[in-house]
MIKOL-966307 format. One record per atom (N, C-alpha, C, O): x, y, z; atom name; residue number from 1. Coordinates in steps of 0.02 Angstrom, whole numbers. Each point is the difference from the previous one (the first is absolute). Example, Ala and Ser with C-alpha at 12.3 -4.5 7.8 and 13.67 -1.06 7.14 Angstrom:
<atoms>
- xx, yy, zz, at, i
- 660, -284, 390, N, 1
- -45, 59, 0, CA, 1
- 45, 60, 0, C, 1
- 52, -1, 33, O, 1
- -70, 54, -69, N, 2
- 42, 59, 3, CA, 2
- -39, 55, 37, C, 2
- 25, 55, 8, O, 2
</atoms>
This chain:
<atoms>
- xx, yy, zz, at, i
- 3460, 1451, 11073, N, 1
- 22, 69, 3, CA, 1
- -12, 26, 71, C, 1
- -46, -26, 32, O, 1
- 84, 76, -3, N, 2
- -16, 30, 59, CA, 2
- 13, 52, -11, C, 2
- 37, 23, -44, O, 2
- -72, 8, 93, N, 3
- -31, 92, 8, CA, 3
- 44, 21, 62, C, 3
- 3, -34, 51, O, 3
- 30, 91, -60, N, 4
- 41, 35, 44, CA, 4
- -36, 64, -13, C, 4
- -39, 19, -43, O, 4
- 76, 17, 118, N, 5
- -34, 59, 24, CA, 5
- 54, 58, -1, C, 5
- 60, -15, -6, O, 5
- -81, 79, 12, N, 6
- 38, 51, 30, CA, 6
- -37, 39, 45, C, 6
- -61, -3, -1, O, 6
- 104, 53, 56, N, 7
- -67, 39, 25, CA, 7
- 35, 90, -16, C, 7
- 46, 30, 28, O, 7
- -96, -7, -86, N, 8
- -7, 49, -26, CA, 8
- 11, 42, 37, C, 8
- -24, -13, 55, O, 8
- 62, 87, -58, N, 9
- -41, 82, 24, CA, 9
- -49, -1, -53, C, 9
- -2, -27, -56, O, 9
- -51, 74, 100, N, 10
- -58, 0, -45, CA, 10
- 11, 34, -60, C, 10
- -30, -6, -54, O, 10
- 89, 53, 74, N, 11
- -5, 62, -75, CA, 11
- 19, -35, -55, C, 11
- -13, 26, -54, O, 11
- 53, -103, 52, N, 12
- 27, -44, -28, CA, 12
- -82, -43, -57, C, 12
- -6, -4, -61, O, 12
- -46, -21, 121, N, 13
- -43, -29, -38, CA, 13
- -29, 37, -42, C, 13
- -4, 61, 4, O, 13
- -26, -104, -62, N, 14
- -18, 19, -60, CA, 14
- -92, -47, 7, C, 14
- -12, -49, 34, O, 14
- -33, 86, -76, N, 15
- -56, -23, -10, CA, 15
- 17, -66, -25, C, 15
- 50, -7, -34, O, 15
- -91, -47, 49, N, 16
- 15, -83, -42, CA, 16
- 34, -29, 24, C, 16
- 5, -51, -34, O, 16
- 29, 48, 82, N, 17
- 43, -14, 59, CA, 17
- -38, -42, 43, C, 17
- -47, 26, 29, O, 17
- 60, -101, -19, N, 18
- -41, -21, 63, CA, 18
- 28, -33, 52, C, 18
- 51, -35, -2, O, 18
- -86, 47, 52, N, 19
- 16, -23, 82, CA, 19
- 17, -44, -3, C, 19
- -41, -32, -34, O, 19
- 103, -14, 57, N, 20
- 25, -65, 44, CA, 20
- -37, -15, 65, C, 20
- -26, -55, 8, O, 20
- 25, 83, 20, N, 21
- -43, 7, 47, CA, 21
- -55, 42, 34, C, 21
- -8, 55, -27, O, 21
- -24, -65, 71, N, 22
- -49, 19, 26, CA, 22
- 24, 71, 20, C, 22
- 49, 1, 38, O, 22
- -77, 65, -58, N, 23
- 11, 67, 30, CA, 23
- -48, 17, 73, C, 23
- -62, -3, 3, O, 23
- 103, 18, 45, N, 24
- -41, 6, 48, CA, 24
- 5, 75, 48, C, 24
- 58, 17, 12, O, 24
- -102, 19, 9, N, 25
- 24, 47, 29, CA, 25
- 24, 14, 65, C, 25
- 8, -43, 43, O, 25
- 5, 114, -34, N, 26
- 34, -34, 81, CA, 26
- -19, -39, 58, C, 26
- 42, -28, 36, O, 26
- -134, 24, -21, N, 27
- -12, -20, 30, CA, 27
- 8, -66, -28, C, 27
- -35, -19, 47, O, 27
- 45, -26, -74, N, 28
- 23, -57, -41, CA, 28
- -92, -47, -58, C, 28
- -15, -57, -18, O, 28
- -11, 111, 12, N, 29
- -56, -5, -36, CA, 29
- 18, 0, -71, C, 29
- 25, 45, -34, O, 29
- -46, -116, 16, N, 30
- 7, -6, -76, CA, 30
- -35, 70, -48, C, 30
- -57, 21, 8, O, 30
- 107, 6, -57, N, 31
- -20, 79, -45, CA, 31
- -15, -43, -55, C, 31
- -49, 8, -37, O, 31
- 108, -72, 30, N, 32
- -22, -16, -82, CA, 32
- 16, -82, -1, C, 32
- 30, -20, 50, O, 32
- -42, -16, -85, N, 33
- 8, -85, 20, CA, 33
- 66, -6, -64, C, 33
- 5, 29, -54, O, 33
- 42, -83, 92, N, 34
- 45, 4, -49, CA, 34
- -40, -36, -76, C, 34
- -48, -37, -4, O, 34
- 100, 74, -61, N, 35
- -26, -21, -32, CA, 35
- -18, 59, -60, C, 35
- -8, -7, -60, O, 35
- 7, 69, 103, N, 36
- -53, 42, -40, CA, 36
- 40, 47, -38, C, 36
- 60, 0, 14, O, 36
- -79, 36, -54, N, 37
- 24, 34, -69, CA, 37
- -23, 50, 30, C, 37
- -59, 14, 10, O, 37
- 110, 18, 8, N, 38
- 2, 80, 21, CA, 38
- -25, 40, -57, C, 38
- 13, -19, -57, O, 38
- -52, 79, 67, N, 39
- -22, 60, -29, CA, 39
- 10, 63, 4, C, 39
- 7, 24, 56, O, 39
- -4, 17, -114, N, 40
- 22, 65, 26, CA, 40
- -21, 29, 74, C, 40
- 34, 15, 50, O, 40
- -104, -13, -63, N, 41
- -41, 5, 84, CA, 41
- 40, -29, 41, C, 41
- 31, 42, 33, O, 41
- -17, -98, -19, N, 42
- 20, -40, 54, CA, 42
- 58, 24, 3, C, 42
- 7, -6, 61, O, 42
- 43, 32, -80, N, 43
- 56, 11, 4, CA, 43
- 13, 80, 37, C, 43
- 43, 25, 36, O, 43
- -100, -7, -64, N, 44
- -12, 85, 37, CA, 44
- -6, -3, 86, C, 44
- 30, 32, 43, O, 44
- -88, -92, -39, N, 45
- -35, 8, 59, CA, 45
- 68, -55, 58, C, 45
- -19, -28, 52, O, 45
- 74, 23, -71, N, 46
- 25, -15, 33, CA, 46
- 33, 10, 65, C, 46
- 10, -37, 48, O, 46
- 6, 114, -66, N, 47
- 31, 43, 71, CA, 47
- -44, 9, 41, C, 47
- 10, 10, 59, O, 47
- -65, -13, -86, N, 48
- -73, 32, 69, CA, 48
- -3, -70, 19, C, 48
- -58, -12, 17, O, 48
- 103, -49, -11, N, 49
- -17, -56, 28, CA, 49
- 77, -17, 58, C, 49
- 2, -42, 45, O, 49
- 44, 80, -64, N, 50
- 67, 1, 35, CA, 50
- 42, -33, -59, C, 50
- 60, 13, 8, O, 50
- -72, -50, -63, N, 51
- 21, -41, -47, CA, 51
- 58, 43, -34, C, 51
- -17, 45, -38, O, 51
- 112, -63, 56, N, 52
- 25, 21, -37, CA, 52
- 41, -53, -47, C, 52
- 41, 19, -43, O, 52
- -57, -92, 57, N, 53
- 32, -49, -44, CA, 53
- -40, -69, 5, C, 53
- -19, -40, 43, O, 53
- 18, 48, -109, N, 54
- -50, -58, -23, CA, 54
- 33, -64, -33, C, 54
- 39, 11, -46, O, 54
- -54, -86, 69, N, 55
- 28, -67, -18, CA, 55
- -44, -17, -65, C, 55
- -58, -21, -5, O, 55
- 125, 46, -61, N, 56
- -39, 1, -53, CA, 56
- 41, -73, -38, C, 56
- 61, -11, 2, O, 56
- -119, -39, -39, N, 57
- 16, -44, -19, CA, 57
- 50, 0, -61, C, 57
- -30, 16, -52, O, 57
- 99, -29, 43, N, 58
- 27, -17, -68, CA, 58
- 5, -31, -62, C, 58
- 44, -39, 14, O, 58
- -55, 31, -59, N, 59
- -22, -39, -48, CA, 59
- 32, -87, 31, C, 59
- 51, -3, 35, O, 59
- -90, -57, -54, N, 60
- 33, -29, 4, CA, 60
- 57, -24, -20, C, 60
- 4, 18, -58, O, 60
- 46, -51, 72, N, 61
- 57, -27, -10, CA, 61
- -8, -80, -44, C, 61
- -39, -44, 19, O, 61
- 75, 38, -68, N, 62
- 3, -83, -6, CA, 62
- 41, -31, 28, C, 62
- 37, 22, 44, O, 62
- -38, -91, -72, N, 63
- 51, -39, 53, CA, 63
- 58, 5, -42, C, 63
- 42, -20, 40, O, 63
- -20, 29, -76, N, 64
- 73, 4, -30, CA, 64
- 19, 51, 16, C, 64
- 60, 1, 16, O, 64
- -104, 80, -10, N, 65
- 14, 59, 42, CA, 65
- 37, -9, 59, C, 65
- 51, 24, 23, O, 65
- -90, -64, -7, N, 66
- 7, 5, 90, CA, 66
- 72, -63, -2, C, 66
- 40, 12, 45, O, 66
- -31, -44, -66, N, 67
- 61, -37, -31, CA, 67
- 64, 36, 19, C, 67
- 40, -2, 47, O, 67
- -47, 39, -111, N, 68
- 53, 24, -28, CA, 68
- 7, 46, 63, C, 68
- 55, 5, 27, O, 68
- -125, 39, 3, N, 69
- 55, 61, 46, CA, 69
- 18, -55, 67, C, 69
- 54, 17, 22, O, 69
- -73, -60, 7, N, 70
- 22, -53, 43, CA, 70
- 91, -10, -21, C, 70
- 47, 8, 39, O, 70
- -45, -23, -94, N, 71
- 79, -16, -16, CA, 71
- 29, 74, -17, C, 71
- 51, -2, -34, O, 71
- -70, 53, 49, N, 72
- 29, 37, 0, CA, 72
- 45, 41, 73, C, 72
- 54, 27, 9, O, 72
- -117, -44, 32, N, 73
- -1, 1, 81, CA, 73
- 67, -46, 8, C, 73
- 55, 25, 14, O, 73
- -64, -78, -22, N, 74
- 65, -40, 26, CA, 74
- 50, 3, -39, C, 74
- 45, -40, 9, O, 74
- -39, 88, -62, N, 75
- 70, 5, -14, CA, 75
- 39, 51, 18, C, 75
- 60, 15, -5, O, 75
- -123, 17, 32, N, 76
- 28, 62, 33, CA, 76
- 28, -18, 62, C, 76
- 61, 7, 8, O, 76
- -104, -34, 44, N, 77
- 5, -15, 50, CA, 77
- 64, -46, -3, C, 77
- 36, 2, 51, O, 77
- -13, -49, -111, N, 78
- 69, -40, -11, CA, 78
- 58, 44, 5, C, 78
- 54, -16, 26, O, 78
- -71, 92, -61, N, 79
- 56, 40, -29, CA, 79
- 27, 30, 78, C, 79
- 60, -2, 11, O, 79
- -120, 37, 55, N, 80
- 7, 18, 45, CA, 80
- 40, -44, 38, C, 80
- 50, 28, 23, O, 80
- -57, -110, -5, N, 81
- 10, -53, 46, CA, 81
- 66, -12, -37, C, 81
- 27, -39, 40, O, 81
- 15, 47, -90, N, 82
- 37, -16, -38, CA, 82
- 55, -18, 33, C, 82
- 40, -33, -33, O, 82
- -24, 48, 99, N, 83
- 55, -8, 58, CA, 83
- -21, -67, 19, C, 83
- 41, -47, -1, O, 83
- -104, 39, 18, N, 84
- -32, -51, 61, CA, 84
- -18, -99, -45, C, 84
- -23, -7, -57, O, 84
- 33, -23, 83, N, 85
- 15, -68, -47, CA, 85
- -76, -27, 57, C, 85
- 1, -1, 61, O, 85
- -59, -18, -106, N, 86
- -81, -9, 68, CA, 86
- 36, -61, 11, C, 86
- -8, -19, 57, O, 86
- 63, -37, -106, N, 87
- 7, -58, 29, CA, 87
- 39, -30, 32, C, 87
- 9, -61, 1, O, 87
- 27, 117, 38, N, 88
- 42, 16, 47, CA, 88
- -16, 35, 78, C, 88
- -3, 61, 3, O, 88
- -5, -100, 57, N, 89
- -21, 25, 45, CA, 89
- 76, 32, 36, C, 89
- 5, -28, 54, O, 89
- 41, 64, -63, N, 90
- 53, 30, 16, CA, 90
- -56, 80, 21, C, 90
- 13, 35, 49, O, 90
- -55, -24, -84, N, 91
- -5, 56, 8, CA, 91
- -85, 7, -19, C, 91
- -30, 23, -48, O, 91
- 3, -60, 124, N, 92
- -74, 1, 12, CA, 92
- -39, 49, 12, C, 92
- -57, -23, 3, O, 92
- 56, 78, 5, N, 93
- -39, 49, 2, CA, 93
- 6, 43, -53, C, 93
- -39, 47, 4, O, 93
- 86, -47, -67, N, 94
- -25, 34, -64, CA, 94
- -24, -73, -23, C, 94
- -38, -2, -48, O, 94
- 51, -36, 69, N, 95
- -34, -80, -58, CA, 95
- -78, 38, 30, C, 95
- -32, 27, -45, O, 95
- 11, -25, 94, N, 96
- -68, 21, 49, CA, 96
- -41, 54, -48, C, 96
- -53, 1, -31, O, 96
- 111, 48, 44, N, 97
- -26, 75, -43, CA, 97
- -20, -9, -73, C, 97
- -41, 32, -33, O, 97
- 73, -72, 18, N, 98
- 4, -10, -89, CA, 98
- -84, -43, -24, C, 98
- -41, 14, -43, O, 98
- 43, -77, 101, N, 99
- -78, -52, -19, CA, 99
- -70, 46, 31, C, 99
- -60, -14, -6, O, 99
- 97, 83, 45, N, 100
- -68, 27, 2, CA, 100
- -9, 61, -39, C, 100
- -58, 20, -4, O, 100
- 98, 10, -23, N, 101
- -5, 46, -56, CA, 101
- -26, -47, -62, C, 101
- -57, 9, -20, O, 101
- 83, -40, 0, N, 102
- -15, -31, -38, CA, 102
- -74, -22, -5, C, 102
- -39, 15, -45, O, 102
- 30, -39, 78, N, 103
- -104, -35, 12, CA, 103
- -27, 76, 0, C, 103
- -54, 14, -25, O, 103
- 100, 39, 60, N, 104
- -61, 77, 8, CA, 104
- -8, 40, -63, C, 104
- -46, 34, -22, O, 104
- 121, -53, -7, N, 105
- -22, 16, -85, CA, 105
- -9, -36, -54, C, 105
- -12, 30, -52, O, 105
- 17, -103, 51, N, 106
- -12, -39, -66, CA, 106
- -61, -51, 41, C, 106
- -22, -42, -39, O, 106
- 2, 39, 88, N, 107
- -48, -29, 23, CA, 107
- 35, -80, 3, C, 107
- 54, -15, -26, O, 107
- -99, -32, 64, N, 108
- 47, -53, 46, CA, 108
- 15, -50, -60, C, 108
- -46, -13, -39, O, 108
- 106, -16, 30, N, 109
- 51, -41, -36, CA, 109
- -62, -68, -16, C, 109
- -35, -31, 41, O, 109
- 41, 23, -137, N, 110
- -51, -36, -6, CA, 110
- 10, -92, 11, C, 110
- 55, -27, 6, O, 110
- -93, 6, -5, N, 111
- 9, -92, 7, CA, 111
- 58, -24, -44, C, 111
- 6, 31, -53, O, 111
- 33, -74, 64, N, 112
- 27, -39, -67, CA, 112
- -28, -38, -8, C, 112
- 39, -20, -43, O, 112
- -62, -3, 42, N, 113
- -72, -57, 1, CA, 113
- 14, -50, -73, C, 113
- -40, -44, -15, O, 113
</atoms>
């Protein structure tokens, strides 16, 4: 399973909510270690720290989750490219545009192994 992130407005977080990462303040001094389960308190004392968006962890994902929205990415990305043939170099710079959209939203093309 893997853990994905978002980064919150604070008025957004909710108590029970925990850090992806390390919260740090402006001078770049660790406030909270990632990991941690925000509290009502903690959530108050945020603005007196400059804190207006917080990298709050998402439930994890399974792997058939993460599957299924992967093949969803590239069918989108199929429906967009729908002009462009990748196994056709007539027209190399959308073939270009297409293998790097592609890896930036379905992440890089798996083994056939």
């Amino acid at each position: 399973m893997t853990t994905n992130y978002q980064q919150l407005p604070l008025a957004q977080v909710l108590p029970g909510m925990s850090l992806s990462d390390e919260l740090l303040d402006l001078q770049g001094h660790v406030l909270l270690p990632q990991g941690t389960v925000l509290s009502e308190a903690m959530i108050a004392l945020m603005p007196r720290h400059g804190i207006a968006v917080l990298p709050i962890a998402l439930q994890p994902v399974s792997v058939e989750e993460a599957a299924a929205e992967r093949q969803q990415q590239l069918e989108r990305i199929a429906h967009l490219f729908r002009r462009n043939d990748p196994e056709v170099d007539k027209d190399w710079a959308t073939t270009l545009l297409r293998s790097h959209v592609s890896h930036f939203r379905a992440g890089p093309a798996e083994d056939a192994a």
